[in-house]
N, C-alpha and C positions, 0 to 999 in steps of 0.2 A: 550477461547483459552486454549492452554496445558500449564500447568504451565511450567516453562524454565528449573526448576529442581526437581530431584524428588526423596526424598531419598540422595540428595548431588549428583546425576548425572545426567549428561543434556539429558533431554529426546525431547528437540523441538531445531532446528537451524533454518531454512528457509523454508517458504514454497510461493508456487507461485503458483496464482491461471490465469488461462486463461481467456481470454475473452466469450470460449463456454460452460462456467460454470452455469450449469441451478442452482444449488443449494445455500443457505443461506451463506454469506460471515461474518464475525464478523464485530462488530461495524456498524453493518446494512448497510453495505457498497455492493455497487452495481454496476455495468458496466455500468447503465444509469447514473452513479451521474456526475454533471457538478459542475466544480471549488467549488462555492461557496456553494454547498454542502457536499466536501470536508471537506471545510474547517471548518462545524458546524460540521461535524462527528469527525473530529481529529484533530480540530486547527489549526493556524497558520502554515506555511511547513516550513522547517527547510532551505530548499534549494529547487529553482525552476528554473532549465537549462534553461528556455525557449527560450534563443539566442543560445542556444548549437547548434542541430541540426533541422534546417528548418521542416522537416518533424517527427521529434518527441520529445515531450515536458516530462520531468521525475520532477516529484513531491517528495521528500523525505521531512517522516513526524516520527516524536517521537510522540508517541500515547501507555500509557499504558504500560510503561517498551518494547516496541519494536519499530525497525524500521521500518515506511511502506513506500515503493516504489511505486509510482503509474506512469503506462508508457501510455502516451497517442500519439495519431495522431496528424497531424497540424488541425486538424476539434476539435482537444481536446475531442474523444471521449477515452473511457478508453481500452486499448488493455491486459495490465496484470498487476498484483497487486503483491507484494513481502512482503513476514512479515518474518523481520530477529530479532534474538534474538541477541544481542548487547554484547555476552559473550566473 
């Protein structure tokens, strides 16, 4: 990933990746990964809505100085990913 600062000024805040993303995600992380591969990629989730909304489940994970957001279906496949820098 982009370092968060560079020079003393923030060069990365948020990025979000979609679900029709052919290419290499960090932390080897992927749109097929299910829960518990999640959670060997980045740990324990900080917060996990799962009673939120019926039809979509949000995984928030601290992983490596940032936030990851993972948005899934009620099937729990993965729809889009979020990496926020916590600045």
């Amino acid at each position: 990933m982009l370092p968060i600062k560079s020079d003393g000024e923030f060069v990365f805040s948020e990025l979000v990746v979609y679900q029709k993303n052919k290419d290499d995600l960090p932390y080897k992380l992927n749109f097929n990964d299910h829960l518990q591969f999640l959670r060997e990629k980045l740990g324990k989730e900080l917060k996990d809505n799962q009673n939120g909304l019926p039809e979509r489940r949000v995984l928030t994970f601290f992983h490596d100085f940032l936030v990851i957001v993972i948005f899934m279906d009620s099937s729990e496949n993965i729809n889009l990913i979020k990496f926020i820098s916590p600045s």
